[in-house]
C-alpha positions as CSV (number, residue, x, y, z in Angstrom):
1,X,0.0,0.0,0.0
2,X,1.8,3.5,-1.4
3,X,0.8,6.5,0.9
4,X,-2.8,7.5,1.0
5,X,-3.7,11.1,0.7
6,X,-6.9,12.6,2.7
7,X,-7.8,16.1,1.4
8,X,-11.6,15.6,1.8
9,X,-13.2,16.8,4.9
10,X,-16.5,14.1,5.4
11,X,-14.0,11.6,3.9
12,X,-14.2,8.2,5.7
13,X,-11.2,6.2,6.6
14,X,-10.7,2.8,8.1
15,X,-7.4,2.1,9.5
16,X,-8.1,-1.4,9.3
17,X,-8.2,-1.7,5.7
18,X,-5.1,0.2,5.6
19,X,-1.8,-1.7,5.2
20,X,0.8,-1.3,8.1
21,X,3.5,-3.1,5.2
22,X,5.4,-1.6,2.1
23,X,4.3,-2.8,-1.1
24,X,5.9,-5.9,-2.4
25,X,7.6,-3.8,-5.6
26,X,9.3,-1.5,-3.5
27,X,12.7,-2.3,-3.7
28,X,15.0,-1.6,-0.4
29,X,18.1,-1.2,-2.4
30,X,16.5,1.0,-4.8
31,X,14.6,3.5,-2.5
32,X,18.1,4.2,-0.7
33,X,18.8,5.6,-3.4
34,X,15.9,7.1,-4.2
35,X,15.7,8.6,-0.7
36,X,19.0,9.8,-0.9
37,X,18.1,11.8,-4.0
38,X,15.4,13.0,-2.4
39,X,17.4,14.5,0.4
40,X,19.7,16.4,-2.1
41,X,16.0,17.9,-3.6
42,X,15.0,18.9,-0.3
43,X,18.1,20.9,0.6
44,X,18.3,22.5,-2.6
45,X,14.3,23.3,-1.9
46,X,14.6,24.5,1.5
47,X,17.9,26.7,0.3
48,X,15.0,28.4,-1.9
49,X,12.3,28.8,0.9
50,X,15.1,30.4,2.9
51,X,16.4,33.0,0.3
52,X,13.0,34.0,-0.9
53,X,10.8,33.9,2.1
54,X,7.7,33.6,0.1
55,X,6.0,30.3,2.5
56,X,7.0,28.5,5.3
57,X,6.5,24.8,6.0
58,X,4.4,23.0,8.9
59,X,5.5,19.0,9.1
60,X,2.6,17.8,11.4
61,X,3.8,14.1,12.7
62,X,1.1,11.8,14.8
63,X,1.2,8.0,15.5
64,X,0.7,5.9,18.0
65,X,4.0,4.9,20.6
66,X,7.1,3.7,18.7
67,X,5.2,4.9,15.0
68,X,8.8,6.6,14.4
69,X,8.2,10.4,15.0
70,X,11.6,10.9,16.1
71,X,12.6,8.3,13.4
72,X,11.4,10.4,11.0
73,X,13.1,13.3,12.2
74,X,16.3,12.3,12.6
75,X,16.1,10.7,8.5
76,X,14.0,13.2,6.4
77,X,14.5,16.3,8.7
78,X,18.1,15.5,8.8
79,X,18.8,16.1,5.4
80,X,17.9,20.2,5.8
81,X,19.5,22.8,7.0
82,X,19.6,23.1,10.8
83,X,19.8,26.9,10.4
84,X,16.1,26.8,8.9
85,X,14.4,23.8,10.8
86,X,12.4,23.7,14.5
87,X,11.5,20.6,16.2
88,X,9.0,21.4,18.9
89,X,7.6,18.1,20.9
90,X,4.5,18.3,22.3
91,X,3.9,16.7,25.5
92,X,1.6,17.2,28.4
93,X,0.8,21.0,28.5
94,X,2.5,23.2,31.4
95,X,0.8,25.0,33.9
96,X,1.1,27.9,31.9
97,X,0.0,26.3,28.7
98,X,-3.0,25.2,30.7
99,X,-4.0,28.8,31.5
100,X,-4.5,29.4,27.9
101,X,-6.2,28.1,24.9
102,X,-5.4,24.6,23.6
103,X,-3.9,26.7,20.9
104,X,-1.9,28.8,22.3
105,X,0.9,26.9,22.8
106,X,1.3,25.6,19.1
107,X,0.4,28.8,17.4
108,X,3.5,30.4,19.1
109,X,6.0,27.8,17.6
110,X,4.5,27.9,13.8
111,X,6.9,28.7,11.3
112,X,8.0,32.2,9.8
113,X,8.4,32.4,6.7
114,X,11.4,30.6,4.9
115,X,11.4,28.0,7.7
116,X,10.2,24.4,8.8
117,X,8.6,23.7,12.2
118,X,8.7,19.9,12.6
119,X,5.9,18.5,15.5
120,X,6.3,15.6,17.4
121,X,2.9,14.8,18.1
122,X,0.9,18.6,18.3
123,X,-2.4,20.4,18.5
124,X,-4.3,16.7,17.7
125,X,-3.1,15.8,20.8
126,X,-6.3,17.4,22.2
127,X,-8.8,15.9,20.5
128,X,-6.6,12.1,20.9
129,X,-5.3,11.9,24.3
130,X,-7.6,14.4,26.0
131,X,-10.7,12.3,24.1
132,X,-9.9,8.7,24.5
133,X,-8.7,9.7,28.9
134,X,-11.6,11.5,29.5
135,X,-9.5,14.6,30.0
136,X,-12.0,17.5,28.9
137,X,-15.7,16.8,28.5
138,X,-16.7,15.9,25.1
139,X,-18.5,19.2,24.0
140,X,-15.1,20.8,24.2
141,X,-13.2,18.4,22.6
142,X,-15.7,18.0,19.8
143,X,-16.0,22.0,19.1
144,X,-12.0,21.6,18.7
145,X,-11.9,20.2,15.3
146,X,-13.6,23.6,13.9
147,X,-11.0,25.4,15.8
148,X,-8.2,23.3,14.4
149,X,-9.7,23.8,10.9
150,X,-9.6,27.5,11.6
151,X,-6.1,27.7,12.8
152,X,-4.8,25.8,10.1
153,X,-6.6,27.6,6.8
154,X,-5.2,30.7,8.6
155,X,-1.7,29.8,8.5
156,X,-2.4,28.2,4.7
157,X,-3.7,32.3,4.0
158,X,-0.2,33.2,4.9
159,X,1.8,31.3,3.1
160,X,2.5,27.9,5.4
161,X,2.6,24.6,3.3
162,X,1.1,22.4,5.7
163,X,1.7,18.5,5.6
164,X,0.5,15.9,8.5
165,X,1.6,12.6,8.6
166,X,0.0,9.9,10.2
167,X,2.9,7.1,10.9
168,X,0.2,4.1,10.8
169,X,2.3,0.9,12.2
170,X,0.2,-2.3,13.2
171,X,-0.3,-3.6,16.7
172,X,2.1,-6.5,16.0
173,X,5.1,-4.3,15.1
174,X,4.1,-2.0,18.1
175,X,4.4,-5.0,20.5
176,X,8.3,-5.6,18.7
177,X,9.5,-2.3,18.9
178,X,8.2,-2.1,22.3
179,X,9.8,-5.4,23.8
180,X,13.0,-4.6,22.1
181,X,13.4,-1.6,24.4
182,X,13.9,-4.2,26.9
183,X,16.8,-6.0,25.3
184,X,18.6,-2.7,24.1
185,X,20.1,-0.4,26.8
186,X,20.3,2.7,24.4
187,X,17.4,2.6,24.1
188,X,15.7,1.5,28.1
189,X,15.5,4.9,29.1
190,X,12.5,5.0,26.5
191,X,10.7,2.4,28.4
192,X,7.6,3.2,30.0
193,X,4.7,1.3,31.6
194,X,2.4,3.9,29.5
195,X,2.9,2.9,26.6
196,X,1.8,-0.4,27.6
197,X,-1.7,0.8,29.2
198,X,-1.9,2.6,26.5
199,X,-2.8,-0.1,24.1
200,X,-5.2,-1.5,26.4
201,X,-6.9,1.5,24.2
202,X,-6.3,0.6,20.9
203,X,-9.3,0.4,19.2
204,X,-10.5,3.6,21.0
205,X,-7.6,5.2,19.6
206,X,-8.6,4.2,16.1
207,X,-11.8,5.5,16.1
208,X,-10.0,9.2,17.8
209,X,-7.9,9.0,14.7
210,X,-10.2,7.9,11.9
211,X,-12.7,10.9,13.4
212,X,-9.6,13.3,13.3
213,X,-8.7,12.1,9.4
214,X,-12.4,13.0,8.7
215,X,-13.1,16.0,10.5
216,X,-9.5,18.2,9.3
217,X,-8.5,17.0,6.2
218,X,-8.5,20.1,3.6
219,X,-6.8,20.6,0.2
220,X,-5.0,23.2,2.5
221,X,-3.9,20.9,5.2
222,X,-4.2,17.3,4.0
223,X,-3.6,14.2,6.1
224,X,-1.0,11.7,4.6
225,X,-1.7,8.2,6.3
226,X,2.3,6.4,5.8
227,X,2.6,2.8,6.3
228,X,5.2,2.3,9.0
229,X,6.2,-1.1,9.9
230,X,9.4,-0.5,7.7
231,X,11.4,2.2,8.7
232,X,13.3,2.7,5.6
233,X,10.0,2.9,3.8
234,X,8.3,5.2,6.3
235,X,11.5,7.8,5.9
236,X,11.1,7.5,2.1
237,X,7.5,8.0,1.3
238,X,7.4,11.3,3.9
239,X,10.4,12.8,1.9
240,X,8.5,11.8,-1.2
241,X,5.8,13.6,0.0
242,X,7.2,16.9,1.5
243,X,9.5,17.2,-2.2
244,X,5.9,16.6,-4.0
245,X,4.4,19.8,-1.9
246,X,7.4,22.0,-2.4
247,X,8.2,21.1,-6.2
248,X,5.2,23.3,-7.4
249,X,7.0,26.6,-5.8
250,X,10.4,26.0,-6.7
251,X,10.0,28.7,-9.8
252,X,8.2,31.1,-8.1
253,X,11.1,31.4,-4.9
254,X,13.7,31.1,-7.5
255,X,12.1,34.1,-9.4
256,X,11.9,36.0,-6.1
257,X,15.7,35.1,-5.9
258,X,16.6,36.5,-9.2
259,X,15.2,39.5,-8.4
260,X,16.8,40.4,-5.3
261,X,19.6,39.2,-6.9
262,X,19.3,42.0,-9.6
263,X,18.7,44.7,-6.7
264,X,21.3,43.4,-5.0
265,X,24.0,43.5,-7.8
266,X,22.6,47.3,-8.4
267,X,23.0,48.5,-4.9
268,X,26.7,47.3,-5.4
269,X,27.6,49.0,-8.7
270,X,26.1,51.8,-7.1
271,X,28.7,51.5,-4.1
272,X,31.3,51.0,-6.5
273,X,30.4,54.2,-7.8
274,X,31.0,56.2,-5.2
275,X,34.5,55.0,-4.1
C-alpha cells in the first residue's frame, strides 16, 4: 500500500483496511537511493524557501508509541539545513499552557516564513489523548476540530505549506518495537509502563484517529496516512511527499531570488560608484 492522501473533509477512513507493510515492488536497495536523492532535492528546496521567504512549512507528525516520529526526524528532517528547521515536541501542557487556549501553545512555535517547524505529536493531541482519557468533556473536545480547521486555513492564508503525517504501524510491530526496548540499553530509558496501558486503548484510539482524518483534512492541510512497519520505507514516502508539496514553488522562490539578486548586484555598482 503506497501513501494514501486525505484532502476531503467528510471523507471516511478505516485504518483497518489500511496496510501497516510496504508494497511488495518496493525495492529496499532502490529506494536508498531514491531517498538519498530526495534528500539532495530537499536541501536545494529549503535553500530556496530560505532565500525567498515567500511560504513556510508545517510538518505535522502523529502515531501511535514507537510509530517513528523521532525516526522520522532524525532521517528526512536531517537532510535540511539546521539553520532553517524547528522541532518542537509536544507533551503534556504546562501550567502555563493550561491557562491558555489549547492553541496557544502551538500557534507560538508555527513557522516564519522561509522555515520548517517539525511537530512531534501537536495540536491533535487534544482531540486524541484528552478524548480517549476522558480529559475534557466531550462538548469541548468535539468543538476543537472547527477550531483546528480555523487555525490551520489561517496559517495556509499566509503562506504555510502544511503537511500531516499519520505514521500508521500495526499492533504487532508496536508489540516488537516495544519489547526490544527491553533488550537494548540505548534505548531503556525510553521504556515506560504507558505505553503499555496505552494499548489496552487501541481500538478507541482508532476511532480518535479515523474521526480526526475525517473532521480536518483540507486541500489546504491534507492528512498523509504512511505505512510504518518498515522504517526505511516510512522515511522514504514522507520525503516523497514533502518534495511533491514544495516542487510546485520552486520557480516562483527562484524568481523571487533573481530578483533580489538584480537589486542586489545594483545596490553594489552603485557602491562602487562612489568609491
Amino acid at each position: 500500500m503506497d501513501i494514501i492522501r486525505n484532502d476531503k473533509q467528510g471523507a471516511k477512513v478505516k485504518l483497518e483496511r489500511i496496510s501497516t507493510a510496504p508494497p511488495k515492488k518496493e525495492d529496499r536497495d532502490a529506494a536508498k537511493a531514491e531517498f538519498e536523492a530526495l534528500g539532495e532535492e530537499l536541501f536545494d528546496l529549503q535553500d530556496l524557501l530560505w532565500g525567498a521567504k515567500m511560504n513556510s512549512v508545517l510538518i505535522v507528525l502523529q502515531g501511535r508509541d514507537t510509530a517513528g516520529k523521532d525516526g522520522t526526524i532524525k532521517h528526512v528532517v536531517g537532510s535540511l539545513n539546521p539553520r532553517g528547521v524547528r522541532v518542537t515536541s509536544f507533551g503534556v501542557p504546562s501550567t502555563e499552557e493550561q491557562e491558555h487556549d489549547f492553541l496557544w501553545r502551538v500557534h507560538r512555535v508555527a513557522p516564519r516564513k522561509g522555515e520548517f517547524s517539525i511537530f512531534n505529536r501537536s495540536h491533535y493531541e487534544d482531540v486524541l489523548v484528552a478524548r480517549v482519557n476522558n480529559l475534557v468533556p466531550s462538548p469541548l473536545w468535539k468543538a476543537r476540530y472547527q477550531h483546528i480547521r480555523d487555525f490551520e486555513t489561517l496559517l495556509a492564508e499566509h503562506g504555510t505549506v502544511i503537511l500531516k503525517f499519520f505514521l500508521h504501524i500495526s499492533r504487532e510491530e508496536q508489540e516488537q518495537r516495544l519489547l526490544a526496548r527491553e533488550q537494548e540499553p540505548r534505548k531503556a530509558w525510553k521504556i515506560s509502563a504507558g505505553d503499555w496501558e496505552d494499548r489496552k486503548h487501541w481500538l478507541d484510539y482508532t476511532h480518535a484517529y479515523e474521526d480526526v482524518f475525517a473532521r480536518t483534512s483540507t486541500v489546504q492541510a491534507p492528512w498523509h496516512l504512511v505505512p510504518s512497519d518498515a522504517k526505511w520505507y516510512r522515511n522514504l514516502v514522507v520525503a516523497r511527499a514533502v518534495a511533491e508539496a514544495l516542487r510546485p514553488y520552486r520557480e516562483q522562490w527562484q524568481q523571487r531570488l533573481d530578483e533580489v539578486g538584480k537589486h542586489k548586484k545594483a545596490e553594489l555598482r552603485a557602491w562602487r560608484k562612489k568609491r
